[in-house]
C-alpha positions in Angstrom: 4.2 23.7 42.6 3.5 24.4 46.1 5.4 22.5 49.0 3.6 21.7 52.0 4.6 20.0 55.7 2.4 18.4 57.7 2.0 19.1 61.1 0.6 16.7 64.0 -0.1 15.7 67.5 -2.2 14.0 70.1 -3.7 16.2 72.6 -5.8 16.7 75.0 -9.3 16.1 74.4 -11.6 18.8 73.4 -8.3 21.0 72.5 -8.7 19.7 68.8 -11.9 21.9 68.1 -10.2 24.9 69.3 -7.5 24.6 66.8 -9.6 23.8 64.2 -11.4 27.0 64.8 -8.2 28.8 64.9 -5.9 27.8 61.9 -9.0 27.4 59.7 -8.7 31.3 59.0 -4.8 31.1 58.3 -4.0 31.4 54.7 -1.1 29.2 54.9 -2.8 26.4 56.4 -4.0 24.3 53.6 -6.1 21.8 55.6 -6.8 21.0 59.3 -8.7 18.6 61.6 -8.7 16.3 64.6 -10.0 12.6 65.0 -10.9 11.3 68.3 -8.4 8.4 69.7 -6.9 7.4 73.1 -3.5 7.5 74.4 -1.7 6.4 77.9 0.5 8.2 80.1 -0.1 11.7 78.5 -2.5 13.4 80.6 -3.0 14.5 84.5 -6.6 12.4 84.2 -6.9 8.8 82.7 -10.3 8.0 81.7 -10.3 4.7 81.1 -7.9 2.7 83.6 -4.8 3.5 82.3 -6.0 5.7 79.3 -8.0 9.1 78.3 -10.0 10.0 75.6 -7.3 12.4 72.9 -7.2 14.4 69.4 -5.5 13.1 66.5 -4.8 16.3 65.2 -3.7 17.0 61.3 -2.5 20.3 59.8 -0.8 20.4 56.0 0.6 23.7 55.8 2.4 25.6 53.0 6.0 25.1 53.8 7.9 28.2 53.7 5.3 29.3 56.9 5.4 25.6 58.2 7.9 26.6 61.1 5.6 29.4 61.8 2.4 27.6 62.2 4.0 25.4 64.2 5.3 28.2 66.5 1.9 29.2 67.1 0.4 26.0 67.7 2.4 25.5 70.3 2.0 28.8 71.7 -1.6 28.0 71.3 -1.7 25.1 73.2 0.4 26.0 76.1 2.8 23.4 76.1 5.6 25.1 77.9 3.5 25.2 80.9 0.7 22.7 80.5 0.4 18.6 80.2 -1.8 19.2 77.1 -0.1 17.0 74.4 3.0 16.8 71.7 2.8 18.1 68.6 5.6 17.1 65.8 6.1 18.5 62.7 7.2 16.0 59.2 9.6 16.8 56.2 7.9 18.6 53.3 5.6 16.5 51.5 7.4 15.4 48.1 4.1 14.9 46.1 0.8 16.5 46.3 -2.6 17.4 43.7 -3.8 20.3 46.0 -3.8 23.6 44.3 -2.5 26.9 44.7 -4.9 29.2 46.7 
């Protein structure tokens, strides 16, 4: 049985679609996808008063490359040098019915 991490953050709006594009290809990236949400005091630009439109983003990735794919998503997203988001990364995930691919 396969162990898998998930891997998640809110960022910047319209970011989410890239990164789906992206890690959609990767072998090791079992599923990924964004929802739209809102958060305060993350971004440069604030929407709505005191909040801006974000992505809910969602990666479960095979764990052994988890570390990886999270290297790269933050690579991706330029976090070193832009306000784009946080990403965060969770234990392994103890039970699962998704199979090997």
């Amino acid at each position: 049985m396969l162990k898998f991490v998930e891997i998640g953050g809110l960022i910047k709006k319209g970011l989410g679609q890239k990164v789906v594009k992206k890690f959609s290809e990767n072998q090791d990236v079992i599923s990924v996808g964004f929802a739209n949400g809102r958060a305060t005091d993350m971004f440069d630009v604030q929407q709505f008063g005191d909040a801006s439109e974000a992505d809910i983003l969602t990666l479960i990735v095979k764990e052994r490359k988890g570390n990886s794919v999270f290297d790269e998503l933050y690579n991706h997203l330029k976090l070193a040098t832009h306000n784009n988001g946080v990403i965060f990364k969770h234990e392994t995930i103890a039970k699962s019915s998704v199979n090997n691919r």
